[in-house]
N, C-alpha and C positions, 0 to 999 in steps of 0.2 A: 403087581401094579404095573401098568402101563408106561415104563420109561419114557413114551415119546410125548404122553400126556401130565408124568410128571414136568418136564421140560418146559412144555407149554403152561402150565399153570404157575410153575412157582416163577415164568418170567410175567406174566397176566396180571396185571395190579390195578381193578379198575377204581379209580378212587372220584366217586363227585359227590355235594355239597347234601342235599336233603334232596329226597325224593317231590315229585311233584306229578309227573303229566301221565303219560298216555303205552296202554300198549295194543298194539294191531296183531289181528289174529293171521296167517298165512293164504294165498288166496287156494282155491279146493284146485283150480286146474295149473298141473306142472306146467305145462309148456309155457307160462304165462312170463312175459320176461320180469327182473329181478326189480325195474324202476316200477312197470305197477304192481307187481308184490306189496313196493313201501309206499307206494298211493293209499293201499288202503290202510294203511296204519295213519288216518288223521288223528290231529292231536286236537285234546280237550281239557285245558285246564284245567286244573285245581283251585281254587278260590287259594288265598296266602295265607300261610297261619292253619289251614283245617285240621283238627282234629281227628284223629283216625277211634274212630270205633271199634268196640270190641265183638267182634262174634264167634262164634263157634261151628267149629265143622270145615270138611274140605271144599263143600259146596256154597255153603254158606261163604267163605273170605271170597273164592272166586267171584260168587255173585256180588258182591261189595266190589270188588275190582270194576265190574261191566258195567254195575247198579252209577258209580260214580264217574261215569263215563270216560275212565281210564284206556280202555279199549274201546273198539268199535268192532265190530263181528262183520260178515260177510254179507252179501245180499238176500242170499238164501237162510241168514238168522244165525247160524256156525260160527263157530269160536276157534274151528280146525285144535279142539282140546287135544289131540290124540298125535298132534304131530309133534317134530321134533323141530328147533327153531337154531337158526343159523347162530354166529359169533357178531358176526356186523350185525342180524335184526336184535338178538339180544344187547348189545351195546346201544342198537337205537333207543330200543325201547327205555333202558335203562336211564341214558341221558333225557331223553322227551320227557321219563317221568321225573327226572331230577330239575324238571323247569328249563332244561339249555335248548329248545328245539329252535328259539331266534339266535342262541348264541353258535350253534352248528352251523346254520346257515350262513352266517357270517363269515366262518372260518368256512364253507367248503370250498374248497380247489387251493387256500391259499400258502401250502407246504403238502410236503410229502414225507410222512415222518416214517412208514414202513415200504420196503422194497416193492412187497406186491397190496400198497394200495396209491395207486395213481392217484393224481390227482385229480382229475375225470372221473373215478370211482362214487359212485350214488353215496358211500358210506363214509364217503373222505370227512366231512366235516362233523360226524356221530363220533366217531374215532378219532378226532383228530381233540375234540372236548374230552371224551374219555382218558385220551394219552397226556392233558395236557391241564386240567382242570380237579384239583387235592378234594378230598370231603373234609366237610364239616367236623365230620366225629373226630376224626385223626389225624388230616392234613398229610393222611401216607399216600392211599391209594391212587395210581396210575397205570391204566394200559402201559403194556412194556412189549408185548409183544415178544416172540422169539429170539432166542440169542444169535440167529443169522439175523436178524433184522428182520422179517416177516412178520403180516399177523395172520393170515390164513382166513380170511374172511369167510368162507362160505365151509369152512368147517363145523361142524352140531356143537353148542357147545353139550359139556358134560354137566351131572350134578355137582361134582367136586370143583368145575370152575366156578358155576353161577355161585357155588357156597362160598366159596372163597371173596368172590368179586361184592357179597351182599355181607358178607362178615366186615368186608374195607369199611361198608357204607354206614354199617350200624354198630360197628363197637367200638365205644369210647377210649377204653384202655389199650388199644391194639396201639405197638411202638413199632418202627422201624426194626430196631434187633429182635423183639417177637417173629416180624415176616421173614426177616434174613434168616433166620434160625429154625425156622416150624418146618414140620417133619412131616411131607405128603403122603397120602392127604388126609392122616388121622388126626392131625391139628384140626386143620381148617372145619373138616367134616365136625369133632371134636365143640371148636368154638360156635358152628353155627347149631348143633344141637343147645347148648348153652343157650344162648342167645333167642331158642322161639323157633329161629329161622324152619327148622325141617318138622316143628309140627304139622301131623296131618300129611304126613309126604311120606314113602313109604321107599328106601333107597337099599337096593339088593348088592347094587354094582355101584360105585360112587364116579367109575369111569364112564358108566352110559352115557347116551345123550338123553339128556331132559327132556319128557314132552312138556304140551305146552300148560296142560291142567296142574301138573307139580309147579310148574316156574309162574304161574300166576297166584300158587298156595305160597308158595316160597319169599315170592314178593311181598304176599299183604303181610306173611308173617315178619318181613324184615319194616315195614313201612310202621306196622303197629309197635313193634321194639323204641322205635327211632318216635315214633307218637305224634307227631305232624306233618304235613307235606306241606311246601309253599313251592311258588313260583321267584326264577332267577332272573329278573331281567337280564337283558347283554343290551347295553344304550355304547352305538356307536359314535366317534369323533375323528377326525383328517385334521395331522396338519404336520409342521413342523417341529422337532423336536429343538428347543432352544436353554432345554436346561435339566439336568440329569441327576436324580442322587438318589442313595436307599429308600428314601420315604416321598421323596417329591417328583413328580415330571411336569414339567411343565412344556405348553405348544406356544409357536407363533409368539414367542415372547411377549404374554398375555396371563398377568397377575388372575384373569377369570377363565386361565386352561390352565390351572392346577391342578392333579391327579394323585390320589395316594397308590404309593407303590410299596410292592411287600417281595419277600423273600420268595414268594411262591409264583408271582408275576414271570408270564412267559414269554421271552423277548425274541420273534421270531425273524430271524435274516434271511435275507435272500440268495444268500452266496451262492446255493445249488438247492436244486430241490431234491436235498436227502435230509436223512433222519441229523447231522451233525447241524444243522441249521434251528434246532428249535434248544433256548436256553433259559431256564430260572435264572432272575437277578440273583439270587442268592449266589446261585454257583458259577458269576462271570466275575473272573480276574483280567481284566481287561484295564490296558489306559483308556487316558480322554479320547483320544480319537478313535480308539476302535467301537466308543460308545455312538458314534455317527450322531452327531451332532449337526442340526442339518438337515437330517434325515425327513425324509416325507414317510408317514406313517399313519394305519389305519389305529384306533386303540378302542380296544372293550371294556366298559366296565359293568359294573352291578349297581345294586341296588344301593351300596355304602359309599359309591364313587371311589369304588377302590377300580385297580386298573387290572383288569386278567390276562388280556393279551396285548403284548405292541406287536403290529405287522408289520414291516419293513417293505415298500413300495420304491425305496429309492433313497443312494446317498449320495453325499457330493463325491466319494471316489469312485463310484464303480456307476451312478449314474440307476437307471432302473432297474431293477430286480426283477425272476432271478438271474443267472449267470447267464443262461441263453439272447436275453434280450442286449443287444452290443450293439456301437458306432453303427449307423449306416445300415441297420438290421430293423423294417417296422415287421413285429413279432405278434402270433396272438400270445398274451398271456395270461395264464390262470391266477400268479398270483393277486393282477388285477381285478379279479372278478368281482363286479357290481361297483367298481369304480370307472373302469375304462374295458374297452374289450382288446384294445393291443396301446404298444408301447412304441415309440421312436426314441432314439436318443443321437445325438450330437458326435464328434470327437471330443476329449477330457482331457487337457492340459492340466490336471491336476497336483501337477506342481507349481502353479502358478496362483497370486491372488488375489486378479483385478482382469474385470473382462477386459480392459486394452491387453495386456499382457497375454492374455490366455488368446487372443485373437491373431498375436502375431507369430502363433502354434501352427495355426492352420494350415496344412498341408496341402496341395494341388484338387490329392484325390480323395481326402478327409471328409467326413461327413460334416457339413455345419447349417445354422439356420437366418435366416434372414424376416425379415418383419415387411409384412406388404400393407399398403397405406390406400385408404380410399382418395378420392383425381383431388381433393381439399387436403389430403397431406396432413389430416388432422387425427383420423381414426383408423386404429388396424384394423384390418379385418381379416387378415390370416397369418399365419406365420409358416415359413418355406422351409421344409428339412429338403437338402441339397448331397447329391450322392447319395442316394440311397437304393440299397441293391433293390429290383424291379425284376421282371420277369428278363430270364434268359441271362441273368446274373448283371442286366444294362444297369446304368447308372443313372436315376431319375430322381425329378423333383416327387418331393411329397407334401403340396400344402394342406395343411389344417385351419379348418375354417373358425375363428372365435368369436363367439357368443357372449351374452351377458351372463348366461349359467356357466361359462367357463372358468374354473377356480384356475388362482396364479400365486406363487407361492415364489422369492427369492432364500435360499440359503446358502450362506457363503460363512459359514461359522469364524473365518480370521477377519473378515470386518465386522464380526458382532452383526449380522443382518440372515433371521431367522426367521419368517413370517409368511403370513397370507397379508397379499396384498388387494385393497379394492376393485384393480382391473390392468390391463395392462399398460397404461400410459405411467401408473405410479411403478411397474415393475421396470416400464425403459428410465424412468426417471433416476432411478434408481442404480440401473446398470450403465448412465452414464452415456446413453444409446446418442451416436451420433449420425442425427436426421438426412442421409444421403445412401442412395442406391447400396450395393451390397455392400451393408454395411454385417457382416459377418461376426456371431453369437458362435461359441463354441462352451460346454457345459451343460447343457440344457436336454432338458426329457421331457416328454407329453406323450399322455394317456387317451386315447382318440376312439370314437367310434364310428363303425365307415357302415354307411346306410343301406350298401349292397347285400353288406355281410350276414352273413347269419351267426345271431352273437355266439361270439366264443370260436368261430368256424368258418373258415369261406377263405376265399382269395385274399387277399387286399387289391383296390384297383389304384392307379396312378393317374386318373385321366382329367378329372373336374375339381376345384376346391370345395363346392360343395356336398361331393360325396363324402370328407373326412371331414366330421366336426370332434375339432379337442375339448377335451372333461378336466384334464388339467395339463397346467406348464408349469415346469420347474427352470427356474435359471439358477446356474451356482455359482455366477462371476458377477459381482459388482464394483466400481470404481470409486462408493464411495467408502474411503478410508476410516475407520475406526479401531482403536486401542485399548485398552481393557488396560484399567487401575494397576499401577504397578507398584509394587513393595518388595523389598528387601526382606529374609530369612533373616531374625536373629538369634533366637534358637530352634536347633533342626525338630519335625514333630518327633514328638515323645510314642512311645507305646499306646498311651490313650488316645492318641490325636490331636495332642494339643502346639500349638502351632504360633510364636512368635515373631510377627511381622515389626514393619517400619514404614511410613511415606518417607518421601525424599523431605521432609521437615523434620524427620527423626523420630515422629508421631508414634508410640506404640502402639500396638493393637495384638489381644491374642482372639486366636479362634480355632476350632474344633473340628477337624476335617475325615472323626472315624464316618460320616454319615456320607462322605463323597467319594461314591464311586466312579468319581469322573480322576479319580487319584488312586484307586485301589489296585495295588494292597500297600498303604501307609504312603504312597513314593509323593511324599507331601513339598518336598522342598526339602534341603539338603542346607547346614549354616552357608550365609554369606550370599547365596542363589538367589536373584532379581525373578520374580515371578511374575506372570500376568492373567489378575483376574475379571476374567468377567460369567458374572452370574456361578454356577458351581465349575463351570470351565477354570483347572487353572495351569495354565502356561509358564513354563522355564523359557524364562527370555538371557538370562546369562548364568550362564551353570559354571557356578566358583571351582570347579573338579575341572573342567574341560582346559586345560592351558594350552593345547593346540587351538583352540577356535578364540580363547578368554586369555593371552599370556597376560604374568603378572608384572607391571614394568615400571620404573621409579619418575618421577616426573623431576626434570632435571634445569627446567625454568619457564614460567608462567607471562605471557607477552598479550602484546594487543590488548590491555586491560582488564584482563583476566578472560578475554574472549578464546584462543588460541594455549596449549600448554606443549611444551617438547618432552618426550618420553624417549628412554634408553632402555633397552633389554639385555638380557643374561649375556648376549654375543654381542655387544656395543653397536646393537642396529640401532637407528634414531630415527622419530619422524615425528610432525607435527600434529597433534587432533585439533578441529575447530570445534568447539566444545558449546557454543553459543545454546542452544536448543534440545543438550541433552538433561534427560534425567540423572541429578545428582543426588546416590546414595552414601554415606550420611554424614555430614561435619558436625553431626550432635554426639557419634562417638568414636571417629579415626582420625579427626582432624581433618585441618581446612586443606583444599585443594590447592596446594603450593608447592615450591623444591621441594625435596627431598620426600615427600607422602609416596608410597606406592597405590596404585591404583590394576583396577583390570578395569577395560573397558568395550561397548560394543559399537560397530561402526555399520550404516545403511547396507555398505556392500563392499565387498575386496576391492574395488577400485574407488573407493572411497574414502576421505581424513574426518568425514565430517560423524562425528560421533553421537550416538543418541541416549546410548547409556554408557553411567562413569560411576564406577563399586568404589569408593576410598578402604582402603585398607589400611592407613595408618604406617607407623614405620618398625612398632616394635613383634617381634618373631614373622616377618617377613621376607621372603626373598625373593629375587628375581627368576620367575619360570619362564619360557617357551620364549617364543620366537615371534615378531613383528613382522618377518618375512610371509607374504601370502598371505596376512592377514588383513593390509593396507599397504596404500604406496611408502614408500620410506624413501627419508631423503637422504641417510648414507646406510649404506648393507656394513660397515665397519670398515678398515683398513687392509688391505688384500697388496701381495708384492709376489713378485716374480721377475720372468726372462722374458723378454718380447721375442716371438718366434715367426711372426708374421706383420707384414703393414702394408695396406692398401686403401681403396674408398670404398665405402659402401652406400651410394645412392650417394647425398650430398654430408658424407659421413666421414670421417677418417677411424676409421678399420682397424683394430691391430689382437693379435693375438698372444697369449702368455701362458708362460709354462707356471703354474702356480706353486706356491710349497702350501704346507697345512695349512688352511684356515678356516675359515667360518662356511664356508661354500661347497669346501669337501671332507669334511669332515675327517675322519681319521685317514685316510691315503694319506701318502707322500707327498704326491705330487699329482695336477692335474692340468690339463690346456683348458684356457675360459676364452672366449671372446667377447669383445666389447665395441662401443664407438666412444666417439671424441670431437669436440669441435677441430677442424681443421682443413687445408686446403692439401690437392696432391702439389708436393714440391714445397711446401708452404713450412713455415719454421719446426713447428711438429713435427709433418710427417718426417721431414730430414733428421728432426733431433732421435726418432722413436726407431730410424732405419741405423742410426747410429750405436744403439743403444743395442737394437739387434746385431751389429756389427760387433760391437766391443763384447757381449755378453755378461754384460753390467745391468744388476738390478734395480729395477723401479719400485716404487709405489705409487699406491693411487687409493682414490674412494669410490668406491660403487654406491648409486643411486638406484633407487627405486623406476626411476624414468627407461623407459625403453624405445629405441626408436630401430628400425629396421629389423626388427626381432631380435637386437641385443643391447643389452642392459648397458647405460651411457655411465662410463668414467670423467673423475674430473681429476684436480689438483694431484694431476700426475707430476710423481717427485723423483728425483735422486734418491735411492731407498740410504745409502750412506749417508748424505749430508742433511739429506730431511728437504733441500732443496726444491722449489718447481723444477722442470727441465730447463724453460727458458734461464729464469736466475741462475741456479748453479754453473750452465754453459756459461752467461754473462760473466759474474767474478770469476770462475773456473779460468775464463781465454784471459782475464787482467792480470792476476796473479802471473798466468804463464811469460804475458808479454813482461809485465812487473821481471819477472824473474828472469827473462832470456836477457833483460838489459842490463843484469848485472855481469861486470865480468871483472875475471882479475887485472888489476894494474901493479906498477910498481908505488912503496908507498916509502916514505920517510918515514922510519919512527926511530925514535933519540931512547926509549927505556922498554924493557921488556912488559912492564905492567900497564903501559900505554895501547901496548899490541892489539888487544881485542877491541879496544873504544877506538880506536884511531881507524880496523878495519871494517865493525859497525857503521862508523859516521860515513868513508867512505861510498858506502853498499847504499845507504839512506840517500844520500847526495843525486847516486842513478835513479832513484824511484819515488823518489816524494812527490813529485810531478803526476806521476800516474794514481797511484793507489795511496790516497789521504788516509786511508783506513786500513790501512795493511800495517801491519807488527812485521818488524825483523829483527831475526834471532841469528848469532853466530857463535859456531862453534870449532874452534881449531883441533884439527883431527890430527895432523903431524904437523911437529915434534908434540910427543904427550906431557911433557914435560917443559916447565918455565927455563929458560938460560938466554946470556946476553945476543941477542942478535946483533949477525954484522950485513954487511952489504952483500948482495946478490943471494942468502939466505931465499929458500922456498917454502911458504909455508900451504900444507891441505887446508883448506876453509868449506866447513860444511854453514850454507844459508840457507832459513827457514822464513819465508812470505807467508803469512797468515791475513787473511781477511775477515775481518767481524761484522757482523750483524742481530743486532739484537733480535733475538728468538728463533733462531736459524743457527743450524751448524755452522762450524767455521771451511771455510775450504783455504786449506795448507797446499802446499807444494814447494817442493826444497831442492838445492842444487849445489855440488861440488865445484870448488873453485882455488885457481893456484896463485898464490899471489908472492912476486917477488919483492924482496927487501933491496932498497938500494943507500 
């Protein structure tokens, strides 16, 4: 057997629904090219539902084929029985008879699922139904083509393929591991003996090519197994995709563009046009957004309103489809075919989600679009792509001119705005458009056809608006703001999908989310996780796992009437949320939002206090995680101490720099240099006190703020790191004590008994200072003689004295002094 045709057949799987239409005989002269070859294969329906007849003989079913005007013969009366028929004409025929020849046409040019069939290939959308469209009987069969990716189109096929390919279409009991497993090609040959299929066919070699009188016996006998042929509509729809799941799609956020979706539904992207681009829902493990949501799309369905193909025309991240069609690039392209004859698109700030935002993207030499206004400033009539490559690679305007047939369509899936809209005034309404000269769009794609051109083909010209009229616009930025219901996880989904929420009222709710593939596979929400849904979209707006982005922090006291709450984190960072306006999850089972609850919470933006969502946690098996740092401004980073090693101004700043030891800022090092600012003047009490500081090599502390000004982080209630003191106060008592204490000195003193000694040179030491320091403690202590005995006159005694200053909540600041006092 034929190695290279085993290869080819057991990758060959053609699989479609029920037989139904037409097949064409070959035209008699070769040189004829290959597009009217398939001219004269016109198609001639089948009435729906017909019953196939029983007849007998080789001649007899052909003529049943011709009789029911399945085929049509040549001008000259010939059927070309005697020839052999290509791989593309037998899969035409095959699909035209299975009723798809509106559904081919639909799909031709719009992917490229084998290497050598372009998409310009006459057979692209025969093959493209073939490859892409299960049968009836067993929901296996699919063209598959070669394992390099080929299909080899103008290859003959063999007996042993067409057997194989009508074995897919007609028997019931054929499984997936039967075709995996079947042993070329005594199987297949095998099953279609079974089956009818090769009565009246007379097969030497099962490797030849089939003429064309065997493959018309061959047919009726698979057509009469199967015992009806009907007709498959393909009824097509445009629009946006606004809601996603196993069984449902719905368009344009439109309860009456519902669609049922199945397993076998092929969802085709635009990302290249190669074979990795066409995918069964069944087998997409995909999140929400790689479902493009959003997405402008062509959809087929049938006659059950089931949905067969999605074509992908264009998403909000990549803009129009396929990959070739880019910023600044008008493209012909095929995947547009029969919607537009080329594409434009914009620049895509698609990290962005509000056309003001996405507008202030715009680069110099960026592509973007503008809206032109008739001299009443009431009606557009075209819209300007700007920069856009032109002949000689110049940079030119490209208006498109807008009609009343021009379809407009806004999708910006994060404000929930999905749709076709009535015309363009409701799409600028929409986008927030403000009514003044270039007023610059960035997002935006349109589908245009230019009057010069020969469709599909030709130049594009740059010269007149009315040579480009647009078929459709898509805008992806809109300004008006919309949020999507949000709830709280309270238990994470289960294996079945089952899935317990919360409102911010503590409201239960469970729901069932194995049918949402806008979640698949299960990643439904996680306990404790703030979601946000709208429609089968559903969004992690605070993910309980994430403590870098979500730290978990204790709220340490509730102000402004419960408007405002202060929070502390694992590293004693601190700072205010103004909590007025957020969503609060849940005081129905963590308790109320007060001291000591822990909380995580979300804030607008890192330079932002003002929070919009607040998780209560409660207080019991909780701890303090992550860090407030870079998450919001903070109004103390914790307590930090060091060596000032530098002081100067910075702008109208006082400047200073520190040698730091471990703390919250450097984590495990030793030691680190930070710099900071400070209020203060040069020469001014500060800077002298912090030049002094550097002078002495005496340690400070301080608190670091969230506030930054000169691009370094502002210090305040810089201390005495010893006395806990500000600088100014501890200097202040510091120089009193001193003077207090330089004014004591010794004198000589009367005293008549030895256990008078100490009180009599206390009272004297108090007598020098009570005047200055009201709040100074003095301590005496006699150093020589260690020992009590009678003192006489001219005796010397050592006196150590100890000035102490007190202040409630402040270290004390001491300072002590040796002193000789004589006895007389």
């Amino acid at each position: 057997m034929n190695k290279k045709i085993i290869s080819l057949v057991l990758a060959l799987v053609m699989v479609l629904g029920t037989f139904t239409s037409v097949f064409a005989a070959e035209p008699t002269k070769k040189a004829e090219a290959k597009k009217e070859e398939v001219k004269k294969t016109e198609t001639k329906k089948a009435e729906a539902g017909e019953k196939v007849e029983k007849v007998v003989g080789k001649d007899n079913k052909i003529q049943y084929v011709i009789d029911k005007k399945l085929v049509e013969g040549y001008e000259d009366g010939t059927y070309g029985l005697d020839k052999n028929i290509k791989r593309s004409e037998i899969t035409r025929l095959l699909v035209l008879a299975n009723g798809n020849e509106e559904l081919s046409k639909q799909l031709q040019g719009s992917m490229k699922i084998y290497s050598d069939v372009d998409a310009k290939h006459w057979a692209n959308g025969v093959i493209t139904v073939g490859t892409t469209v299960p049968s009836d009987a067993n929901g296996i069969a699919m063209l598959a083509g070669y394992p390099d990716g080929s299909f080899k189109p103008e290859k003959d096929v063999t007996y042993a393929e067409l057997s194989k390919m009508l074995v897919v279409l007609a028997k019931k009991d054929l499984t997936a591991d039967m075709v995996k497993n079947a042993k070329w090609a005594s199987d297949w040959m095998t099953w279609a003996a079974q089956l009818g299929i090769l009565n009246d066919v007379t097969v030497n070699d099962s490797d030849k090519a089939a003429n064309r009188a065997d493959a018309f016996t061959m047919i009726y006998n698979a057509l009469y197994t199967m015992k009806e042929f009907k007709r498959v509509p393909a009824n097509e729809t445009r629009g946006i995709i606004s809601s996603f799941s196993k069984n449902t799609l719905q368009l344009n956020q439109d309860s009456k563009m519902e669609y049922k979706v199945n397993a076998d539904t092929v969802f085709v992207t635009g990302t290249n046009n190669a074979y990795q681009q066409v995918r069964k829902i069944g087998e997409l493990n995909l999140t929400a957004k790689s479902y493009y949501l959003g997405s402008l799309v062509r959809i087929l369905t049938n006659d059950k309103n089931e949905v067969t193909h999605i074509i992908e025309l264009g998403n909000p991240e990549f803009l129009a489809n396929p990959e070739y069609a880019k910023a600044g690039k008008a493209v012909v392209n095929t995947v547009w075919r029969d919607v537009a004859d080329k594409t434009v698109e914009t620049v895509n700030p698609n990290t962005k989600r509000t056309a003001d935002q996405a507008q202030k993207e715009i680069g110099k030499d960026d592509c973007y679009a503008t809206i032109n206004f008739n001299d009443n400033k009431i009606k557009a009539n075209s819209i300007v792509f700007h920069n856009v490559e032109g002949k000689d690679n110049k940079k030119e305007e490209l208006p498109l001119k807008l009609t009343d047939k021009t379809e407009f369509y806004v999708a910006n899936p994060a404000n929930n705005i999905m749709k076709k809209v009535a015309n363009i005034n409701e799409a600028l309404s929409l986008i927030g458009y403000q009514n003044y000269k270039e007023y610059k769009l960035a997002g935006v794609y349109a589908g245009f056809d230019t009057d010069a051109a020969k469709t599909n083909y030709g130049a594009i010209k740059f010269d007149t608006n009315d040579r480009h009229t647009a078929k459709v616009v898509v805008f992806n930025f809109v300004n008006k703001a919309f949020e999507g219901d949000k709830f709280r996880v309270v238990e994470s989904t289960s294996s079945k999908g089952d899935l317990t929420l919360e409102n911010t009222d503590g409201k239960l709710m469970d729901v069932n989310q194995l049918a949402n593939i806008t979640r698949f596979p299960l990643s439904y929400g996680d306990k404790l996780d703030i979601v946000s849904v709208i429609g089968q979209n559903i969004t992690t707006e605070l993910d309980h796992s994430n403590k870098k982005d979500f730290p978990v922090v204790r709220i340490t006291d509730v102000t402004n009437n419960g408007k405002t709450i202060e929070v502390i984190d694992e590293a004693g960072v601190r700072t205010v949320l103004d909590i007025r306006d957020a969503d609060v999850f849940s005081a129905q089972r963590y308790g109320k939002l007060e001291k000591d609850n822990f909380i995580q919470f979300r804030v607008e933006n890192k330079d932002s206090n003002v929070a919009d969502l607040v998780s209560l946690l409660g207080t019991k098996d909780v701890r303090l995680e992550g860090s407030l740092v870079g998450v919001c401004p903070v109004i103390q980073l914790g307590q930090q101490k060091g060596v000032v090693t530098e002081v100067g101004m910075l702008g109208q700043y006082l400047a200073f720099s520190v040698k730091e030891e471990n703390s919250l800022t450097n984590g495990n090092k030793m030691y680190h240099f930070a710099h900071y600012v400070t209020y203060g003047e040069k020469d001014g009490d500060m800077y002298n006190l912090l030049n002094e500081y550097k002078a002495s090599g005496e340690a400070i502390a301080y608190k670091v703020t969230g506030q930054k000004e000169e691009g370094r982080l502002m210090a305040t209630d810089i201390k005495n790191e010893k006395s806990g003191l500000l600088l100014a106060n501890h200097k202040e008592r510091e120089t009193t004590v001193k003077t207090d204490l330089d004014a004591v000195k010794g004198e000589e003193l009367n005293v008549q008994a030895a256990d008078g000694l100490v009180a009599t040179v206390k009272g004297n030491i108090v007598a020098q200072v009570k005047t200055k320091a009201t709040h100074t403690d003095v301590e005496v202590e006699i150093l020589e003689p260690k020992k009590d005995k009678d003192f006489k006159a001219n005796d010397e005694l050592k006196v150590k004295v100890t000035l102490t200053s007190k202040k409630a909540g402040m270290k004390d600041a001491k300072l002590d002094k040796e002193i000789t006092i004589k006895l007389k």
